[in-house]
NURO-936007 format. One record per residue (C-alpha): residue in one letter; residue number from 1; z, y, x. Coordinates in pm, 1 decimal. Last residue first. Example, Ala and Ser with C-alpha at 12.3 -4.5 7.8 and 13.67 -1.06 7.14 Angstrom:
  residuo  num        pz        py        px
        S    2     714.0    -106.0    1367.0
        A    1     780.0    -450.0    1230.0
***
This chain:
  residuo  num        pz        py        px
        X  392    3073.6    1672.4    3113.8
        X  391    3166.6    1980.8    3194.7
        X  390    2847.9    2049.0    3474.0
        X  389    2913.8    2213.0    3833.7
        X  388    2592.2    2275.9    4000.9
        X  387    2521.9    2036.7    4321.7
        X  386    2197.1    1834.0    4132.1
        X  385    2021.8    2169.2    3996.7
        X  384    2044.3    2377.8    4396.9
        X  383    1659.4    2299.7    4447.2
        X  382    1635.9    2505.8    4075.6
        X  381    1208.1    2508.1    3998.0
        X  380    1147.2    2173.9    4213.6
        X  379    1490.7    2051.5    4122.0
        X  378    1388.2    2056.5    3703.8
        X  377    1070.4    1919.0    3783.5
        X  376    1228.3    1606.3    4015.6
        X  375    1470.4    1482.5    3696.0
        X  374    1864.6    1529.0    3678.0
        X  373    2015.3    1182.6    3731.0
        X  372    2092.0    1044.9    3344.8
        X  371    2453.4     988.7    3273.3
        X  370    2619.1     764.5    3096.9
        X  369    3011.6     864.1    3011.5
        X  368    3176.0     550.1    2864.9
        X  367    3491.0     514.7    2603.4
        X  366    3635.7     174.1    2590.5
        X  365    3926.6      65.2    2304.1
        X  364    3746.5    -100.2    2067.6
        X  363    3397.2    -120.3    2192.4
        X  362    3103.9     134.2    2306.5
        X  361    3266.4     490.9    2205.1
        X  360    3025.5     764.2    2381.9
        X  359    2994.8    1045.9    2596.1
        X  358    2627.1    1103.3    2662.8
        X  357    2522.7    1271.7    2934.9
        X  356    2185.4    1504.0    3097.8
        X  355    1968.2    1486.3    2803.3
        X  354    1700.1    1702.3    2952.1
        X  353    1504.7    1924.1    2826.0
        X  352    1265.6    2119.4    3031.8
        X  351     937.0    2062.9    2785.9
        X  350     651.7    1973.6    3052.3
        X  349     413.3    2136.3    3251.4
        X  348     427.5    2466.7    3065.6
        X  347     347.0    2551.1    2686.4
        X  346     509.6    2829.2    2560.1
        X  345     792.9    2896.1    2334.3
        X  344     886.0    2738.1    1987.5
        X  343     595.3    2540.6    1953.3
        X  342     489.3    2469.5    2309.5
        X  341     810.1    2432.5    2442.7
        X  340     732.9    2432.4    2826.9
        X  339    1010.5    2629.8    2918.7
        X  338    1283.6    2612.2    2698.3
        X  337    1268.5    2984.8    2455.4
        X  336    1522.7    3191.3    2578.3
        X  335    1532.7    3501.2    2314.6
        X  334    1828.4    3405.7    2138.2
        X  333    1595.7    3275.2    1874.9
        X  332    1401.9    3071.5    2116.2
        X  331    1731.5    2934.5    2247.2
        X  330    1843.1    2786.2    1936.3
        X  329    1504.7    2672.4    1786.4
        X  328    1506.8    2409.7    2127.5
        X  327    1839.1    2356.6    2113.2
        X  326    1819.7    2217.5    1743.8
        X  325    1449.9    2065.8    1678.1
        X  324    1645.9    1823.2    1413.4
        X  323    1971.4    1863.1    1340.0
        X  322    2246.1    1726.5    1574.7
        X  321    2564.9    1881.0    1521.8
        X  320    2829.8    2039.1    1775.4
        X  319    2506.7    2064.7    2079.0
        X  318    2628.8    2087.4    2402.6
        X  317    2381.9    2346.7    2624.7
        X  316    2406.0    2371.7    2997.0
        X  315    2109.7    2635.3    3118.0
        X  314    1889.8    2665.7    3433.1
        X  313    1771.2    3026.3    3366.4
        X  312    1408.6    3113.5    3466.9
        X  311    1309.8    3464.9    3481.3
        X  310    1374.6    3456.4    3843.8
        X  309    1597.4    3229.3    3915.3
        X  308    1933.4    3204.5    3723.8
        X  307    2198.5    2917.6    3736.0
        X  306    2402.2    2799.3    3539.4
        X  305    2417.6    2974.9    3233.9
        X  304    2648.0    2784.9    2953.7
        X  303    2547.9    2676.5    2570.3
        X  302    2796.0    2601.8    2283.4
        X  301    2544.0    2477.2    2000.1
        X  300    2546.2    2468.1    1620.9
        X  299    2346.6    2421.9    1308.3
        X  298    2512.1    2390.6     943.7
        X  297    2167.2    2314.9     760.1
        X  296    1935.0    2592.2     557.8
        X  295    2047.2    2909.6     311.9
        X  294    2093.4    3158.5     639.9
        X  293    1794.6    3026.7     766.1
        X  292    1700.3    2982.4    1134.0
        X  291    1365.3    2817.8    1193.2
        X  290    1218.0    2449.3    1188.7
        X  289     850.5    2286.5    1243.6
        X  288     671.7    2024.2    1069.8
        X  287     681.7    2195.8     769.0
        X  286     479.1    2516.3     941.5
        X  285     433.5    2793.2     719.8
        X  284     764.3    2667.0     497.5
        X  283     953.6    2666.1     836.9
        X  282    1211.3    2379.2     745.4
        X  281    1602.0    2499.6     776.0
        X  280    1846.1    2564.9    1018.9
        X  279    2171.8    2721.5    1022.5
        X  278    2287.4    2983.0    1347.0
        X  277    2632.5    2881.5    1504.6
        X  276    2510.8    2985.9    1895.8
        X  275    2871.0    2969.1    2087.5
        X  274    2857.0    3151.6    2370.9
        X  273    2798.2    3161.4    2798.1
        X  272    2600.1    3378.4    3026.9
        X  271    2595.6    3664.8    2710.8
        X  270    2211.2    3800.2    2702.7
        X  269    2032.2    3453.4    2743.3
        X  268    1795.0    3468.7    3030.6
        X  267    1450.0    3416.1    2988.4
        X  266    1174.7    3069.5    3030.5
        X  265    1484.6    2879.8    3012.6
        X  264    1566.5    2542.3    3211.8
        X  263    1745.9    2303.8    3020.6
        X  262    2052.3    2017.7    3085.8
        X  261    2151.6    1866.2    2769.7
        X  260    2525.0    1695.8    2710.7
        X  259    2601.5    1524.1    2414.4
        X  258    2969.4    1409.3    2322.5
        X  257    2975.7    1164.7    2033.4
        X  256    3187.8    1143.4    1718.2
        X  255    2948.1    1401.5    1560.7
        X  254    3080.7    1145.6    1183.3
        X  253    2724.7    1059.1    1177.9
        X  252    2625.6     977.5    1577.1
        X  251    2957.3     763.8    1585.1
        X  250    2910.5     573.4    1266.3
        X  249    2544.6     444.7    1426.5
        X  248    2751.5     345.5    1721.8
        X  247    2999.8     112.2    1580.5
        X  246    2777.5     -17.2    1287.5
        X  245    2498.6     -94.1    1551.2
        X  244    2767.7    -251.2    1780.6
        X  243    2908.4    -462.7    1536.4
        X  242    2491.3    -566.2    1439.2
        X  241    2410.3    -687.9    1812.1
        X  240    2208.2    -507.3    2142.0
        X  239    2269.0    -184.4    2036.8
        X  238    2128.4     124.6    2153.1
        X  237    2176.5     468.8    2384.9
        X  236    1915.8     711.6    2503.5
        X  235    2064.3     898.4    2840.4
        X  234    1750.6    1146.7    2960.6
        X  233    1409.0    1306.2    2838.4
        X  232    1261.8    1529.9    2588.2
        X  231     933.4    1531.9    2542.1
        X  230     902.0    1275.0    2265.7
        X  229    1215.8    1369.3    2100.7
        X  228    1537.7    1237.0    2150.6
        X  227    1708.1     929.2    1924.3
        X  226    1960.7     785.6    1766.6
        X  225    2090.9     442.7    1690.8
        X  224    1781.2     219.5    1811.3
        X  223    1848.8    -161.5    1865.1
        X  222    1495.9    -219.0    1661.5
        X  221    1330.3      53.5    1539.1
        X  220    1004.5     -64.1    1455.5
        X  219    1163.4    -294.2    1171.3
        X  218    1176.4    -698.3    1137.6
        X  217    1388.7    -699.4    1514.8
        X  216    1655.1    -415.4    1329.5
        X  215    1929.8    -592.9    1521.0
        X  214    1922.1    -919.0    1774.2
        X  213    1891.8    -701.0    2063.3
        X  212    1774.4    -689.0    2474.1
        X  211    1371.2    -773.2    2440.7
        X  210    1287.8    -514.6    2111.8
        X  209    1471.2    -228.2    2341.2
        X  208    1171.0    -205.9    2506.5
        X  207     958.9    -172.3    2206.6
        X  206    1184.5      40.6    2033.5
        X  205    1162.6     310.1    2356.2
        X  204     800.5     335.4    2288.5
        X  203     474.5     191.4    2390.1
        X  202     146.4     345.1    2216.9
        X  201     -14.4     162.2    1948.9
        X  200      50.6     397.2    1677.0
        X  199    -171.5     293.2    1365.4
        X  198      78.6     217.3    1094.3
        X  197     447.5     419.3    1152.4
        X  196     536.0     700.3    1353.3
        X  195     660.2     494.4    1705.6
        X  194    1007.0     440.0    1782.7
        X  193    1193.3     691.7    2066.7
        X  192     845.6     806.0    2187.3
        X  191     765.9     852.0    2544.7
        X  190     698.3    1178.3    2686.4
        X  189     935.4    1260.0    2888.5
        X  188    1123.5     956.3    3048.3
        X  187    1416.3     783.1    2869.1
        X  186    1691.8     689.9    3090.7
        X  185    1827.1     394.1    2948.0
        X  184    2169.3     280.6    2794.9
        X  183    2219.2     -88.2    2634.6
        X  182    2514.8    -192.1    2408.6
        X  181    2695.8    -530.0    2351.2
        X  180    2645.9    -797.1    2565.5
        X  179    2589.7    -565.5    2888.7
        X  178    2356.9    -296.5    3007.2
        X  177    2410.7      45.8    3160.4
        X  176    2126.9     295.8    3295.0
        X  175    1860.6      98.2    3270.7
        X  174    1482.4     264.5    3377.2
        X  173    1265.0     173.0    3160.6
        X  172     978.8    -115.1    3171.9
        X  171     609.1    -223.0    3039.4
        X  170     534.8    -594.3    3109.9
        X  169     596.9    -720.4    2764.2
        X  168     421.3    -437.6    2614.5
        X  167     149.1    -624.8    2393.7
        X  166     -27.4    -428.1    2137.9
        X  165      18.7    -579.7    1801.5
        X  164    -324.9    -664.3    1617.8
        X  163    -509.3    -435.8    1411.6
        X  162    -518.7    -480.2    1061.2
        X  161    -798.7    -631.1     872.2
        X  160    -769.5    -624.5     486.6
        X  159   -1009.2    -698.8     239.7
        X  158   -1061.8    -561.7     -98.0
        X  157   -1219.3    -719.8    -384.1
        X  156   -1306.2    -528.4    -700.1
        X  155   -1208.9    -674.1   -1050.8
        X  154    -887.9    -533.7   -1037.6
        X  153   -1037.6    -179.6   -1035.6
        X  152   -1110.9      70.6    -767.0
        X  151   -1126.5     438.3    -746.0
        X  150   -1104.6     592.9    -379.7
        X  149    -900.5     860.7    -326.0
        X  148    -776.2     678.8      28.2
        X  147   -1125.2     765.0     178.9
        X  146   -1496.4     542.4     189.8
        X  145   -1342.8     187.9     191.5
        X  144   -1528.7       6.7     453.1
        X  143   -1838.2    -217.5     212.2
        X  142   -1792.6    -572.7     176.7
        X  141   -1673.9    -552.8    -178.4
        X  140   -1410.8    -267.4     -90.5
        X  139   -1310.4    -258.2     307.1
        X  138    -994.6    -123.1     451.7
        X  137    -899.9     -77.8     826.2
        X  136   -1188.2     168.7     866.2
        X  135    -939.3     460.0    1036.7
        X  134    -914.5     669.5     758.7
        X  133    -866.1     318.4     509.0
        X  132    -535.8     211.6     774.2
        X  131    -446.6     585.5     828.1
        X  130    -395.8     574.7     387.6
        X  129    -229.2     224.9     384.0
        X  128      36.8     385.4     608.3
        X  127     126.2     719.5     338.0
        X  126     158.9     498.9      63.6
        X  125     388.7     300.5     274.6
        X  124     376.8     -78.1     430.9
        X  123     569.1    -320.8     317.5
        X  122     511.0    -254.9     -63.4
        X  121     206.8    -454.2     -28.8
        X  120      91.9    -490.3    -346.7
        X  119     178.7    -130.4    -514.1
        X  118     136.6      46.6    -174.5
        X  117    -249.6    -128.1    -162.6
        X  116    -334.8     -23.1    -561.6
        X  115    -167.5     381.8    -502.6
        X  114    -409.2     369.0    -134.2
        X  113    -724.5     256.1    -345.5
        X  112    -653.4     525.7    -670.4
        X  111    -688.7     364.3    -987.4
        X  110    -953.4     248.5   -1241.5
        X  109    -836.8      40.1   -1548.4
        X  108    -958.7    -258.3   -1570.3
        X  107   -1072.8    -435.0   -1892.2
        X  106   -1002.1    -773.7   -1980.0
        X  105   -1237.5    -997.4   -2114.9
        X  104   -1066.7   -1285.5   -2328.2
        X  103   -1255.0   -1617.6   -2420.8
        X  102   -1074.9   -1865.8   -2655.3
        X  101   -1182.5   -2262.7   -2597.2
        X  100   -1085.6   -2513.5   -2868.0
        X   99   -1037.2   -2842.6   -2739.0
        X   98   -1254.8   -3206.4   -2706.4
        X   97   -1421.6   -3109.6   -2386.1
        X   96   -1509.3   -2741.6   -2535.7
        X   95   -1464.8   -2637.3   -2897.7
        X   94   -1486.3   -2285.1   -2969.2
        X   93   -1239.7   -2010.9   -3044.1
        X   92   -1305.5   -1647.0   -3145.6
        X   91   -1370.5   -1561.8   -3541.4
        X   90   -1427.4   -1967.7   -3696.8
        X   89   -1663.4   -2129.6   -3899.4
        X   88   -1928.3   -1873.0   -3857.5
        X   87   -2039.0   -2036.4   -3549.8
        X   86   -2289.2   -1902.6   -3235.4
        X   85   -2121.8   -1581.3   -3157.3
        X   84   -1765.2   -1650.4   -3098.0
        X   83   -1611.4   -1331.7   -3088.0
        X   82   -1456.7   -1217.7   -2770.7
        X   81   -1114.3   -1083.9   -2741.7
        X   80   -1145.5    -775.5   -2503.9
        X   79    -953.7    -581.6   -2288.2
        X   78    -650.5    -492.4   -2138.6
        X   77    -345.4    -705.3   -2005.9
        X   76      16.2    -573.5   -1906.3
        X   75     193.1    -908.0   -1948.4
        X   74     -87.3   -1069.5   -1763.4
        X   73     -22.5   -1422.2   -1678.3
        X   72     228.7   -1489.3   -1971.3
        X   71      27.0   -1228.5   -2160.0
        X   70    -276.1   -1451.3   -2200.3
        X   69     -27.7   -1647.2   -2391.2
        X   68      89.6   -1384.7   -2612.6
        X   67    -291.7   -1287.9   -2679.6
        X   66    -386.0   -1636.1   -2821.8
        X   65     -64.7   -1603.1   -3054.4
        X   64    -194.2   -1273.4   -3174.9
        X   63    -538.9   -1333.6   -3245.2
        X   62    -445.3   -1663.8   -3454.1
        X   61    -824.5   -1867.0   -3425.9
        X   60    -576.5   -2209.1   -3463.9
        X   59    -438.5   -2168.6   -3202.7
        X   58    -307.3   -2552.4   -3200.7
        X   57    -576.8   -2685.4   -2940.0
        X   56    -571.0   -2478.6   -2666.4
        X   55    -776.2   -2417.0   -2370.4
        X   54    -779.5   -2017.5   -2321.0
        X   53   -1035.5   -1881.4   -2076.6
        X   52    -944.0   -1514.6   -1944.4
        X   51   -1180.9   -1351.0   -1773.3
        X   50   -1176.2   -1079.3   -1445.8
        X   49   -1496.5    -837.9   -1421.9
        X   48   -1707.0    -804.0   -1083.0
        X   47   -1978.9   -1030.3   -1263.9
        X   46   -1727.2   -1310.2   -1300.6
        X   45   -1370.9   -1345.6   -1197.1
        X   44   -1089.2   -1609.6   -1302.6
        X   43    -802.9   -1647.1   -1511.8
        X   42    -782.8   -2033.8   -1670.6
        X   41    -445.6   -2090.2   -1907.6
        X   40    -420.5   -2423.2   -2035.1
        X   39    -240.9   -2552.8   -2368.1
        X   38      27.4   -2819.7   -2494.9
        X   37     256.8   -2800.4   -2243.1
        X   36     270.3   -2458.1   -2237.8
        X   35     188.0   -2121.3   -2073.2
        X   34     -12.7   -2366.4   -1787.0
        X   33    -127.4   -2172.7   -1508.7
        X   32    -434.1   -2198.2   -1390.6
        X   31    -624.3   -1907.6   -1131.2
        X   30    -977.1   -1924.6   -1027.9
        X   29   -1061.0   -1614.0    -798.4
        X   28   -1454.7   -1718.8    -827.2
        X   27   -1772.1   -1744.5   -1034.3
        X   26   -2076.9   -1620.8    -915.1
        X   25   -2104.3   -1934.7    -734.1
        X   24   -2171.5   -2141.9   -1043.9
        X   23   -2472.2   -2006.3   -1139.6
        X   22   -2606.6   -1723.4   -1317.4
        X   21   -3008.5   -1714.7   -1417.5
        X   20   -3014.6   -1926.8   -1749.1
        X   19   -2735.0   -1659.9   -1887.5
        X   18   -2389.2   -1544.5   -1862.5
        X   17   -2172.2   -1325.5   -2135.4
        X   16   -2312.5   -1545.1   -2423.2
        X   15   -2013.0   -1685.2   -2571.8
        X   14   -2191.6   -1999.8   -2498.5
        X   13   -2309.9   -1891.0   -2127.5
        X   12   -1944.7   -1797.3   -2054.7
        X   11   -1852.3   -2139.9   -2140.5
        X   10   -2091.7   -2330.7   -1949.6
        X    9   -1992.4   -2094.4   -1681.6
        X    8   -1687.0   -2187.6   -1700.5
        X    7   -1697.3   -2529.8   -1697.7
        X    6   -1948.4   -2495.5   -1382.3
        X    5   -1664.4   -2299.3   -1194.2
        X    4   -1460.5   -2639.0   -1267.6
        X    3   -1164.1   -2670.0   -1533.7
        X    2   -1007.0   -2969.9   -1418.5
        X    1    -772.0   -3101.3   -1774.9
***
């Protein structure tokens, strides 16, 4: 049996929901699904509220049978079984095209507009669906959703238009070391290592890496095993195939690796060489930010003086773990904040960080050094930087 938008309506005007004045059009989001062979199931919207239409001919006006097969579309279904309202011969059904007809209004229950997007497209997080409504991604019944708090219902329609992918096909970074297995750049400050999530445009290290591996290519971290922060610069390692993923993920989280950072100091440190073992944990003022804390994270760094100028210090640091934030909340608590850390220190050109070398495991057997050439800033302030003796 075709049940037709003008079926419906028929119907709806019977059980008296429509009148003279509706038409066909108002009706739309038809569903069927059989729940039987011997019945037909029609869902479909009208008047900004969702209907059920029962077609059935062995019901027999039983309230719960009717419900049980509304809830094979629905199992969670609210609302309302209509009364027929022209007959006293029976409670609900009435005949249509030679069957009985059942009519069943469900309610919906109001909820949140970000909660209802994360529930149906658990691809994307809570937290992504709500930049997409800030940034008029989202629209509700033709209108731009007005915040992520938003109430809605099932009944309301919401339409989605994302932004398209930027293209970075011609954008480049520098290779250090590239073959079948592993690839090694030379990050520059101020690029990302993978971007934030919905809404970030801007190139990253992921993108590059997207053209040289087969791993993580459904994520937006493809090929990436570790990574630096945005200001940071120097030797960023990934992995062209899933082996070498394993191999070099494994490395970073059993502090397999040997990490060497190059920094310049806006201070000296008191002792030209030492062992900083001071835990970190999240700054409750500032969550985004880090501090030492006797109760946080193991934290530790072995740190040499290289050169001083001034009340600059060019300073070797290895870090023994990699926590988040590490050097740079390190050397501001010894009183040697990197120059040009604007959270921990002050803001200056650009944060002096620099990861100088990365010792690293890249196949069974092979053990590589990559090492990224000291950049112009730091040999503008130190023009001795690139002859200084570094244990790498």
């Amino acid at each position: 049996m075709k049940v037709t938008a003008n079926d419906l309506l028929a119907i709806l005007r019977r059980f008296r929901v429509a009148g003279d004045d509706n038409v066909p059009r108002q009706i739309d989001q038809i569903k069927h699904s059989n729940p039987s062979p011997i019945n037909q199931l029609v869902r479909f919207r009208f008047d900004r509220k969702y209907f059920f239409a029962l077609f059935d001919e062995t019901a027999e006006d039983r309230e719960n049978y009717i419900m049980q097969q509304i809830f094979t579309a629905k199992n969670d279904a609210e609302g309302v079984l209509l009364e027929n309202p022209i007959s006293d011969l029976t409670t609900y059904g009435l005949p249509f095209k030679g069957k009985d007809v059942y009519l069943f209004q469900q309610v919906s229950r109001k909820c949140r507009l970000d909660v209802v997007l994360a529930e149906r497209y658990p691809e994307h997080s809570r937290s992504t669906w709500q930049k997409y409504i800030k940034s008029g991604n989202i629209s509700v019944n033709n209108s731009p959703a007005k915040s992520p708090k938003q109430e809605i219902t099932d009944a309301d329609r919401i339409e989605i238009n994302l932004p398209g992918a930027a293209d970075y096909s011609e954008r480049t970074l520098p290779i250090l070391y590239l073959d079948d297995d592993v690839i090694a750049i030379n990050k520059p400050a101020g690029v990302l290592t993978h971007s934030k999530g919905a809404l970030n445009d801007e190139f990253t290290v992921a993108d590059f890496f997207r053209r040289y591996t087969t791993v993580g290519l459904d994520t937006n971290r493809p090929g990436i095993v570790h990574r630096l922060d945005r200001d940071t610069s120097g030797v960023l390692i990934g992995a062209r195939t899933p082996e070498a993923f394993n191999r070099l993920k494994a490395q970073f989280a059993e502090r397999k690796t040997k990490k060497t950072y190059l920094a310049i100091t806006s201070g000296t440190p008191k002792q030209p060489s030492a062992k900083i073992d001071i835990p970190l944990g999240r700054n409750p003022a500032r969550p985004s930010t880090w501090r030492a804390d006797p109760k946080g994270k193991t934290a530790q760094t072995i740190y040499q003086t290289l050169q001083t100028r001034g009340k600059l210090s060019l300073v070797e640091l290895r870090p023994l773990t990699g926590r988040t934030h590490q050097l740079r909340v390190h050397l501001a608590h010894i009183g040697a904040p990197i120059l040009g850390d604007r959270v921990y220190g002050a803001p200056a050109a650009r944060l002096f960080l620099h990861a100088y070398a990365l010792e690293i495991t890249i196949r069974a057997g092979e053990r590589r050094t990559f090492t990224a050439p000291i950049p112009p800033e730091f040999t503008e302030l130190f023009p001795g930087a690139g002859d200084v003796e570094i244990d790498i």
